[in-house]
N, C-alpha and C positions, 0 to 999 in steps of 0.2 A: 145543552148543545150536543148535537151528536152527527157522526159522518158515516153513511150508510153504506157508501162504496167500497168494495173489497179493493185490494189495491193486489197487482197484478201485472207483471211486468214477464219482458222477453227474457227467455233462456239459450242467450246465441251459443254455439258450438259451430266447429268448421265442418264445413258441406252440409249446413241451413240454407233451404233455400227460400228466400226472405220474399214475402209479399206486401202489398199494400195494406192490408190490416195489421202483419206485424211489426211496421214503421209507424202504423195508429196507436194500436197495444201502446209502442215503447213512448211515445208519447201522452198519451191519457194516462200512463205512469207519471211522469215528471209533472205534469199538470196538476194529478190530483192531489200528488205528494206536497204542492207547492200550496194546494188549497187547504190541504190538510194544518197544513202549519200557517197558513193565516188564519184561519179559523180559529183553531184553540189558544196560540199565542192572542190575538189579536180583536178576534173578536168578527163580529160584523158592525156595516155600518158606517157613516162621512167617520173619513181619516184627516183628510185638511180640504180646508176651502167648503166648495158646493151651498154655499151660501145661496137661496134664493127669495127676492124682493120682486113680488106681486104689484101689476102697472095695472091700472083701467085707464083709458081713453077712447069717449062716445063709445061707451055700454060695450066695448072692446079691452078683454081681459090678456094680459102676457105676464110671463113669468121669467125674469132674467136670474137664469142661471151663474156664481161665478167657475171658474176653473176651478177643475181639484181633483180629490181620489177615496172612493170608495171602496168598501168589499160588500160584497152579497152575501144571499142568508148560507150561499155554497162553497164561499170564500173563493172566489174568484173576482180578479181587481178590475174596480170600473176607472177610468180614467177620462175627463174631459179637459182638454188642450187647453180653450178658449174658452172664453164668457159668449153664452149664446142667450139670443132672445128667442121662446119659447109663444107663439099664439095659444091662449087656451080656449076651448071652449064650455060653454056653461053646461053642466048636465043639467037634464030637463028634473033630475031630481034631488029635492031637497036632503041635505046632508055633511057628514066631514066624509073628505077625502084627503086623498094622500097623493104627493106628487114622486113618482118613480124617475132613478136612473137607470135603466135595465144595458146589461151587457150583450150585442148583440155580435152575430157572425157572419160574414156575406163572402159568398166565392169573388176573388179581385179576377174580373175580365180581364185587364190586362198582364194576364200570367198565364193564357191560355196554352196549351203545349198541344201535338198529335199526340194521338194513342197507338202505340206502337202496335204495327200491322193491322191498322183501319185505317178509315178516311176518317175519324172522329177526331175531336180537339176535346180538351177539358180543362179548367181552370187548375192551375199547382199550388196555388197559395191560396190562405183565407184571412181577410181582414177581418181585426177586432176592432168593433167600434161600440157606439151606447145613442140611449135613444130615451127621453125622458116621454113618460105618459101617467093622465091621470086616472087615478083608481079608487072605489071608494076604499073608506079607511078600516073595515072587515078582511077587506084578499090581505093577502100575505104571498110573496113572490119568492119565489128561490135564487134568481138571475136577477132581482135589483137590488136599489140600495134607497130607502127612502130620507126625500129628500125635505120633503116641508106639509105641514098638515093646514087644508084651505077649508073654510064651510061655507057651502052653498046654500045661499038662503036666499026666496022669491027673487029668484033671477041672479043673485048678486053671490058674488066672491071676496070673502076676507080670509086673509092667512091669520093661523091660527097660533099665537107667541108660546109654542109648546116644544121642548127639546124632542128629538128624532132619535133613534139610535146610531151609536158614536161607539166606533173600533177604538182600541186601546187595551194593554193592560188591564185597564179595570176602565169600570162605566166611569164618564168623565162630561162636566159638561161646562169647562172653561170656555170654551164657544158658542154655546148652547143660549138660549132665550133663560135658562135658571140665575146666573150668579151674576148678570148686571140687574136685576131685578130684585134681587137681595142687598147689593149695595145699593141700590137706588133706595130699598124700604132704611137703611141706616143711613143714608143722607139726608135724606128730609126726616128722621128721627132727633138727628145732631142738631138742625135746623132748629126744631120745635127746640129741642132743649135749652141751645143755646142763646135762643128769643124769652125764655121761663128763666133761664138765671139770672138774668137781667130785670127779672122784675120781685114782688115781694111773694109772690104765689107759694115757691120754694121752699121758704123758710119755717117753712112747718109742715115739710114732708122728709125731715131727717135723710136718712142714708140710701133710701131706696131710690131715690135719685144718681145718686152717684155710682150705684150698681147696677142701673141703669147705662148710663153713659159708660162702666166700666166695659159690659157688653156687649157695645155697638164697637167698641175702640176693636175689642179681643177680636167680633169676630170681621173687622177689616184685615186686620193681619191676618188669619186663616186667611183668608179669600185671595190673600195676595198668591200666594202659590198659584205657577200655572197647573191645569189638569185636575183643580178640584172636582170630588167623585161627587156624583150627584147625592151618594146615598149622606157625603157629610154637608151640603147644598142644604138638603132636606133638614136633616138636624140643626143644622143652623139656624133656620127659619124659623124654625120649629123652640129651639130657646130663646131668639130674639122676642116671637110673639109672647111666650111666658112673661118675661123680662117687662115686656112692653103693659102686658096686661097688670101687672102689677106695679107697676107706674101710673099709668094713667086711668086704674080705678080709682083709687082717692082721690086723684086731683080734683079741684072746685069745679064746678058745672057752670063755667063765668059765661059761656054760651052754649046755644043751639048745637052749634057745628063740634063744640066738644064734647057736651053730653052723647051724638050722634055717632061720634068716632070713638069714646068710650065703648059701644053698644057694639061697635063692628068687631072690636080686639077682642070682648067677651066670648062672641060667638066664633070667632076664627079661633080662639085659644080652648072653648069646649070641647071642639072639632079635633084637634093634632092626633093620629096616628099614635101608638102607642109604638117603642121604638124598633120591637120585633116585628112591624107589618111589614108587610110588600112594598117594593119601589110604587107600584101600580095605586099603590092607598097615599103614598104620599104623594104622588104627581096629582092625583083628582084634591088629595089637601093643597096642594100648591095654589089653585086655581084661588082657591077661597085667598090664599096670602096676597096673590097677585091682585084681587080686587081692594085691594085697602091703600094702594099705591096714591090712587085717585083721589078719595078723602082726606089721604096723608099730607099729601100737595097742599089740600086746600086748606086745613088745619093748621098747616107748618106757615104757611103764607100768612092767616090770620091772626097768628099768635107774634111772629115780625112784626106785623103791620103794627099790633094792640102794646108791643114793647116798647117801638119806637116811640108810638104816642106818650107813653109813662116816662120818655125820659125828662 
C-alpha cells in the first residue's frame, strides 16, 4: 500500500494575500491527510453494507445495490444513502467482470455566485456523490470501491460467490461469501455424521470419527467471532478438508455417491496451499472447497435417508 502524494499545506502569516488556490491548497491538505489515515488504518474497500444481488427479468439484467460505505484504492470515502436499483448491460464480451462504486464530483448549479467585477457566475460548492459501473475484472480503479464480481457468458450474467476487498484493520471476511460457506461445509458434515452414528458403519472406525466431529465443533466456535480474517477462513478450510479426508477415506464404499464424494475430498485435500502461500493461492483453493458443497448435500441427505431406514 502506498500514498504518492506529497502533502503540502498553507503557510498563512498576516498581510497574505490569499487566493483561490490557496483555500484549494488548504484544502487538498485536510483531504489528503484525511485519505491518508483511512488508507493505512483502514485499509480499502466495502466498510458496511454495499451488498449487491443480481435480477434478470426477459433477458433484462439489474443490480440492486444495498446502502453503505466504502473507501477507494486513494482512501477516499464512497458513501451510498439508499438502496438503488442499477440497469445492467450485457457486454458483447465474454468474461468476469467487476461491478464499481466510483466516487464522483459535480459543480451544484444551485450555488452559482457572480464573479466579482464581471458579468460571469460560477458554481461555489461541489457535490460529492458515487455512481456504480461495470468493468472488466483486469482495470483496477483508484476512485472506486469494488463491489461484486459477475461472469458473462453467451449472453448471460451470474454473479460470482467470491469475496471483494473489505477495509478493516486486518483482511476480514465476516460478510463476505467465505465464512457462511465454511459453516454450511460443517453442517452438512454434522449431518452426515450424525445419520453414521446411528448406524453400525462406526463401529469399527475407532477414534478418527470422533476427531472428526471434534473439528467441526472447534471450528464453529472460531467462526463465531465477528470479523474472522480471511487468511484464518482459509486455514480453517483447509484443516476441516484434512480432517474430512481422513474420515471419509476408510469409510465402506456402501454406495456410488460415497465412493464419488470420497474421490472429491482426495482431490480437494491434494490441492491445499501450503500455509505460507498467498491469499491469491488460497482464494483459487477456495473455489475447489466451494464445489464439494453440492455433493455434500447430497451425500449428507443420502446417508439420513439410508439411517432412517436401519432403524
Amino acid at each position: 500500500m502506498s500514498f504518492s502524494h506529497t502533502l503540502v499545506r498553507l503557510n498563512a502569516y498576516e498581510g497574505l494575500c490569499l487566493t483561490a488556490d490557496d483555500l484549494l491548497t488548504e484544502q487538498l491538505y485536510h483531504r489528503r491527510t484525511l485519505h491518508r489515515h483511512s488508507l493505512f488504518l483502514h485499509g480499502y474497500g466495502i466498510v458496511q453494507g454495499l451488498q449487491v444481488e443480481l435480477e434478470q427479468r426477459k433477458r433484462r439484467y439489474t443490480a440492486v445495490i444495498k446502502s453503505g460505505y466504502g473507501i477507494t484504492r486513494a482512501g477516499q470515502g464512497v458513501q451510498l444513502h439508499a438502496d438503488v436499483v442499477v440497469p445492467l448491460e450485457v457486454p458483447k464480451q465474454d468474461g468476469e467482470y467487476i461491478l464499481w462504486l466510483f466516487h464522483v464530483e459535480r459543480a451544484d448549479a444551485e450555488s452559482a455566485r457572480p464573479v466579482f467585477d464581471t458579468d460571469e457566475s460560477r458554481e461555489s460548492r461541489v457535490v460529492e456523490t458515487c455512481a456504480p459501473r461495470l468493468h472488466a475484472a483486469d482495470e483496477e480503479f483508484e476512485d472506486g470501491v469494488a463491489l461484486a464480481r459477475i461472469r458473462v457468458r453467451v449472453g448471460r450474467m451470474v454473479q460470482v460467490q467470491l469475496p471483494v476487498p473489505r477495509a478493516g484493520r486486518q483482511a476480514r471476511a465476516a460478510e463476505s461469501y467465505l465464512k457462511p460457506r465454511v459453516l454450511e461445509f460443517i453442517r452438512l458434515n454434522k449431518k452426515a455424521l450424525d445419520s453414521l452414528f446411528r448406524t453400525a458403519i462406526l463401529q469399527e472406525m475407532g477414534i478418527g470419527s470422533f476427531g472428526f466431529y471434534s473439528a467441526l465443533v472447534s471450528a464453529e466456535f472460531i467462526l463465531i467471532e465477528e470479523g474472522t480474517t480471511d487468511r484464518v477462513l482459509y486455514r480453517t478450510a483447509g484443516t476441516l478438508i484434512s480432517y474430512a479426508h481422513d474420515f471419509y477415506n476408510p469409510l465402506p464404499s456402501t454406495t456410488d455417491r460415497v465412493a464419488q464424494f470420497t474421490e472429491f475430498i482426495r482431490r480437494v485435500n491434494a490441492e491445499i496451499p501450503a500455509p505460507d502461500q498467498s491469499d491469491e493461492t488460497w482464494l483459487r483453493w477456495f473455489e475447489s472447497f466451494e464445489r464439494l458443497l453440492q455433493p455434500m448435500q447430497r451425500l449428507a441427505d443420502e446417508l439420513q435417508a439410508s439411517a432412517d431406514a436401519m432403524r
